[in-house]
C-alpha positions as CSV (number, residue, x, y, z in Angstrom):
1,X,0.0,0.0,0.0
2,X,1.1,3.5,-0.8
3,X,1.1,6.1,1.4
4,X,1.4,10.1,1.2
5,X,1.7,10.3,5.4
6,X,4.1,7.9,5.6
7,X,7.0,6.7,3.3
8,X,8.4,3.4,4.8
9,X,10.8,2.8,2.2
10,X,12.7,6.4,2.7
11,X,12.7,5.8,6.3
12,X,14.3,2.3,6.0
13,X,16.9,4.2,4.1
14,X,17.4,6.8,5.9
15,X,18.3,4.7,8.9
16,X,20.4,3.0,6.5
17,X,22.5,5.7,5.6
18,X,22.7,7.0,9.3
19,X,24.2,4.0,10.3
20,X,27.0,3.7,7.1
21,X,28.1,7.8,8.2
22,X,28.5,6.7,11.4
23,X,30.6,3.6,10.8
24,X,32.3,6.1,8.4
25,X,32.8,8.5,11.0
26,X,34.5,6.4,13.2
27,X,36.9,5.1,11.0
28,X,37.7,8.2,10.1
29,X,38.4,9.2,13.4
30,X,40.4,6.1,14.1
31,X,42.4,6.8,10.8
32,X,42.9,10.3,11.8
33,X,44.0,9.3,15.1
34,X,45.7,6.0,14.4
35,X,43.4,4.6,17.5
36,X,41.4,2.0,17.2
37,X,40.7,2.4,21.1
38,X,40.2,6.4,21.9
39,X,38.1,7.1,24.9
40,X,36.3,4.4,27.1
41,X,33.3,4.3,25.5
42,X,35.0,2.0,22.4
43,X,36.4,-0.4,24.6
44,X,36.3,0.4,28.9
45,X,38.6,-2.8,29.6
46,X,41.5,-2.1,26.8
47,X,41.1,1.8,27.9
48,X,42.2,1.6,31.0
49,X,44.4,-1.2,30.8
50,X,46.5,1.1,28.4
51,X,45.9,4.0,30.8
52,X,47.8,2.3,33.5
53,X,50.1,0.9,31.0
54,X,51.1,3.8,29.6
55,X,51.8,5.5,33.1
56,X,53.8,2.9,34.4
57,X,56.1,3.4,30.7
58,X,56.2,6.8,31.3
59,X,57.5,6.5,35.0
60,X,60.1,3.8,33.7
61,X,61.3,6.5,31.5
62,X,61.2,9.0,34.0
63,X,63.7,6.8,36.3
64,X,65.9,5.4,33.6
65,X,66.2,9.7,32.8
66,X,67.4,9.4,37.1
67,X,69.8,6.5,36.7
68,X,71.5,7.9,33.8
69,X,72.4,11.2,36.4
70,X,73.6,8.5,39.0
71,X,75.1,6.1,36.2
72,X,77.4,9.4,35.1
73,X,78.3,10.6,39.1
74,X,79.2,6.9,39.7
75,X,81.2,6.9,36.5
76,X,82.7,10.2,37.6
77,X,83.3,8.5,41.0
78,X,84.9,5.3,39.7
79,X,87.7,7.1,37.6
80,X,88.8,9.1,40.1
81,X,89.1,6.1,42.2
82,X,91.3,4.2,39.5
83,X,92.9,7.3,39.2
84,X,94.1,6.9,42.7
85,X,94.9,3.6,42.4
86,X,97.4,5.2,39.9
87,X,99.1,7.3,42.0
88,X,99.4,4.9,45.1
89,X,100.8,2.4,42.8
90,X,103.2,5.4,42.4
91,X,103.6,6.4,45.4
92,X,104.0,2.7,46.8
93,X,107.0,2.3,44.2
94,X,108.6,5.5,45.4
95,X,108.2,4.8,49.2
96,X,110.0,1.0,48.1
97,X,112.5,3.2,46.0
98,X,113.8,4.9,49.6
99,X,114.2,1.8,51.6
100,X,117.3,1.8,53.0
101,X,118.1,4.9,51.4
102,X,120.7,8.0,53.1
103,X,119.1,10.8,54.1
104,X,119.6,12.8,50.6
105,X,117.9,10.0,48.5
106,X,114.8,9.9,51.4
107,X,114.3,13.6,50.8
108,X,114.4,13.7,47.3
109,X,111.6,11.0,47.2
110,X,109.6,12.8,49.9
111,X,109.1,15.7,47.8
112,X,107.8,13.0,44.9
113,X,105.6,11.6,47.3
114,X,104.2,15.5,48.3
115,X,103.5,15.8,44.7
116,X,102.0,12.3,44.6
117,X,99.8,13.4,47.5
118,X,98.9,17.1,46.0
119,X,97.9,15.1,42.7
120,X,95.6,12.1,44.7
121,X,94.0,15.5,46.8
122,X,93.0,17.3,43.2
123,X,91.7,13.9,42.0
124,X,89.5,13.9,44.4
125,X,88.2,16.9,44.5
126,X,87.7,16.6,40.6
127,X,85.6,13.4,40.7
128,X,82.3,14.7,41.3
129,X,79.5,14.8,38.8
130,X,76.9,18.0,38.9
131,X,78.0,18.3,42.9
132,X,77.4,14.8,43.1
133,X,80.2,13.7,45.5
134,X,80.8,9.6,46.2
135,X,84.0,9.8,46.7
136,X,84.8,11.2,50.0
137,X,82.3,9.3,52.8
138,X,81.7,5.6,53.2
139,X,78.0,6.1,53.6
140,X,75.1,4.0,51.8
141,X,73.6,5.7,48.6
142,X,69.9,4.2,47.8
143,X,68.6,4.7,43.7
144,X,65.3,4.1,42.9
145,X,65.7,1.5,39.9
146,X,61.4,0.8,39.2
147,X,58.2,0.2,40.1
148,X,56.1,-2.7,41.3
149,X,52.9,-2.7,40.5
150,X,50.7,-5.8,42.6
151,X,47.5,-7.1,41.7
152,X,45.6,-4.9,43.2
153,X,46.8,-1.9,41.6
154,X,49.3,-0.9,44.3
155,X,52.5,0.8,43.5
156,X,55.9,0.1,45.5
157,X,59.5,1.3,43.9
158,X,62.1,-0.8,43.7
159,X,66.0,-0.1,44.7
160,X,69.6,-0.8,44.8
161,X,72.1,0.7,47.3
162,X,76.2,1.0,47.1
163,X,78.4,2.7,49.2
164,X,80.1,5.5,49.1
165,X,84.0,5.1,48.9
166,X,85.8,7.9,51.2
167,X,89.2,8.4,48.4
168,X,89.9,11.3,51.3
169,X,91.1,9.2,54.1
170,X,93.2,7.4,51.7
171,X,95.6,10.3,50.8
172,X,95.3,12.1,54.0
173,X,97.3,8.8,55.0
174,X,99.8,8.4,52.5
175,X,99.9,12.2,52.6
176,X,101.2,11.3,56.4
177,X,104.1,9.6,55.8
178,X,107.4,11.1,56.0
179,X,110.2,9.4,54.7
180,X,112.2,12.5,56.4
181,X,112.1,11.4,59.5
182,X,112.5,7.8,58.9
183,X,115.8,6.9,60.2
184,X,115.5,3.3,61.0
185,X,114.4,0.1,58.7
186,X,111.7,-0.3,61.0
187,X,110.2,3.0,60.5
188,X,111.0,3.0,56.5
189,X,109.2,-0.9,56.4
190,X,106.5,0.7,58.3
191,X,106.0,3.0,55.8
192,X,105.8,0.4,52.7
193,X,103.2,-1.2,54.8
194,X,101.2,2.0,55.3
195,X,101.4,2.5,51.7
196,X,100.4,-0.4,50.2
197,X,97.5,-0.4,52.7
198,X,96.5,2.2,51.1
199,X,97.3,1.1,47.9
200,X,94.3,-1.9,48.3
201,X,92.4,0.4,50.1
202,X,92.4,2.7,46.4
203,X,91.7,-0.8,44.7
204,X,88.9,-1.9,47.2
205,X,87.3,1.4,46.1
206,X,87.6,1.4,42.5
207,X,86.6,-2.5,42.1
208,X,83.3,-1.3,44.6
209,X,82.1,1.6,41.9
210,X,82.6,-0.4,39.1
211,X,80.6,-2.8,40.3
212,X,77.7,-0.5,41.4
213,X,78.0,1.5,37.7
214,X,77.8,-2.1,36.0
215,X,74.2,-2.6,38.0
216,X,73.3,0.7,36.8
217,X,73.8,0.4,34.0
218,X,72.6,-3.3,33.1
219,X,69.0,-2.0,35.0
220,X,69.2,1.1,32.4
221,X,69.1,-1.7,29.9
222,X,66.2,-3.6,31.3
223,X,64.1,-0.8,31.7
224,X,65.0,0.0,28.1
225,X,63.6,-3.3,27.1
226,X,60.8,-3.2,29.5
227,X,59.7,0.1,28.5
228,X,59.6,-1.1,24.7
229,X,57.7,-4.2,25.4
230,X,55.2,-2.0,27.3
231,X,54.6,0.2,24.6
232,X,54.7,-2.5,21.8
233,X,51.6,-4.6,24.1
234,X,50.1,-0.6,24.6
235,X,49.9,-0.5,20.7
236,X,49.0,-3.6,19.9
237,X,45.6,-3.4,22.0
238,X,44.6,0.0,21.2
239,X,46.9,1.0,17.9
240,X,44.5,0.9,14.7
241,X,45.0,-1.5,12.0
242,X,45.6,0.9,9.1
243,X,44.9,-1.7,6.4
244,X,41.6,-2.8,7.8
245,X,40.9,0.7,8.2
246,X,41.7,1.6,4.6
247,X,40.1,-1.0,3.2
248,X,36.6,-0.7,5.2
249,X,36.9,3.2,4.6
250,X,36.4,2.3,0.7
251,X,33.6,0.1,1.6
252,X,31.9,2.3,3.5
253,X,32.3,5.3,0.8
254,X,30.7,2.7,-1.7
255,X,27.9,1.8,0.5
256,X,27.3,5.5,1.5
257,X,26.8,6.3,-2.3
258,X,24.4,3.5,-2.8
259,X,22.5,4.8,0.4
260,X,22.3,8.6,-1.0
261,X,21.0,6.9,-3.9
262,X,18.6,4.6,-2.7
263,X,17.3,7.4,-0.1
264,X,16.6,9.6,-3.0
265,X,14.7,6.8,-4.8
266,X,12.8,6.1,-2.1
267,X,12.2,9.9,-1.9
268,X,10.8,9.7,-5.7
269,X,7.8,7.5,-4.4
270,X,5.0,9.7,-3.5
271,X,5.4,11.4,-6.4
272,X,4.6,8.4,-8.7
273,X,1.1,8.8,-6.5
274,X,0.5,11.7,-8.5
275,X,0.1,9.3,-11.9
276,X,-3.0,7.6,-10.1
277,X,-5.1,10.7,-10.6
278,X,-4.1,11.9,-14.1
């Protein structure tokens, strides 16, 4: 039956055509965006899934930025140990030189070993990095090195801790030794001791650094691969597939056209009416 109050046909394709420019509208947007997941209304599980996600990446990144700083003061820290061990190899040899030495020989190397000393003191004073000092206490540094984030959603960080390596004490001792006023074998023995003391002391420090910069950076490198896989599982739930897209936005252009023109002949109907009565 036809109907001037009602056409059912344009209204079938009408909704028709609503519904293809809104499936064309949102893959638009996703195209545009490169989302296939944009707000929670298009899918509330993945949404915030890669809302957490993505904040734990971005405070990974934030403390690899941190461990870089105490990666380079470390660094900083460790050469100016090995740099002491250096110069109280040196010294050591010179103190060994003046055993048993007269009087003239003992002062000549005393005035190596000030030297020595006045180097190890500008060493030290050098190896700091942005005012970051590790090299003159024996206290326990703490560095954040992640997160931890539990089942229920709960946060904790993560750390590692090193000491401190006080270079100071070191060549304030071998700075104390005065080959000047040692007379006897005793005393010049006493000094060798002394130094080489001090000498594995300089080692003991070094070796410790290098082995706290070697955690640093190997946990630098796992929150470089953890950051990655965060972000590839990030993308892979939410990233849109830009084939698919393409393809369906061609479909959907077709099937709009085909719409528009079916709306319009469904539009055309009533006026076929007007034939009945001529």
């Amino acid at each position: 039956m036809s109907s001037i109050l009602t056409n059912h046909s344009a209204m079938t394709a009408l909704s028709t055509l609503r519904n293809i420019n809104s499936d064309l509208s949102d893959t638009q947007s996703r195209i545009s965006t490169g989302l296939s997941i944009a707000s929670g209304k298009d899918n509330a599980a993945y949404f915030s899934i890669s809302k957490t996600m993505s904040g734990d990446s971005g405070m990974y990144k934030a403390i690899d930025e941190n461990l870089t700083l105490q990666q380079n003061a470390v660094s900083t820290a460790r050469l100016g140990a090995e740099t002491m061990v250096d110069l109280a190899q040196e010294f050591s040899e010179r103190v060994a030189f003046a055993q048993g030495g007269t009087a003239e020989v003992r002062a000549d190397v005393q005035a190596e070993l000030d030297e020595l000393a006045a180097r190890m003191s500008t060493t030290i004073a050098q190896a700091t990095f942005n005012g970051t000092d590790y090299v003159n206490a024996n206290s326990s540094v703490t560095v954040v090195t992640g997160i931890s984030r539990s089942s229920s959603g709960s946060i904790s960080t993560t750390t590692m801790s090193f000491l401190q390596q006080d270079l100071g004490t070191i060549q304030a001792t071998l700075a104390a030794i005065d080959l000047t006023t040692a007379t006897s074998a005793g005393s010049q023995a006493a000094a060798l001791q002394s130094a080489e003391a001090q000498l594995a002391a300089a080692v003991s420090a070094a070796t410790s650094l290098g082995i706290a910069e070697k955690s640093i950076e190997t946990q630098k490198e796992f929150l470089g691969e953890l950051t990655d896989r965060l972000d590839s599982g990030i993308g892979s739930m939410i990233d849109a597939n830009m084939e698919e897209e393409a393809a369906r936005l061609q479909a959907l252009q077709v099937q709009q056209q085909l719409a528009t023109q079916s709306l319009s002949i469904a539009n055309s109907a009533p006026q076929n009416i007007l034939s009945l009565f001529r």
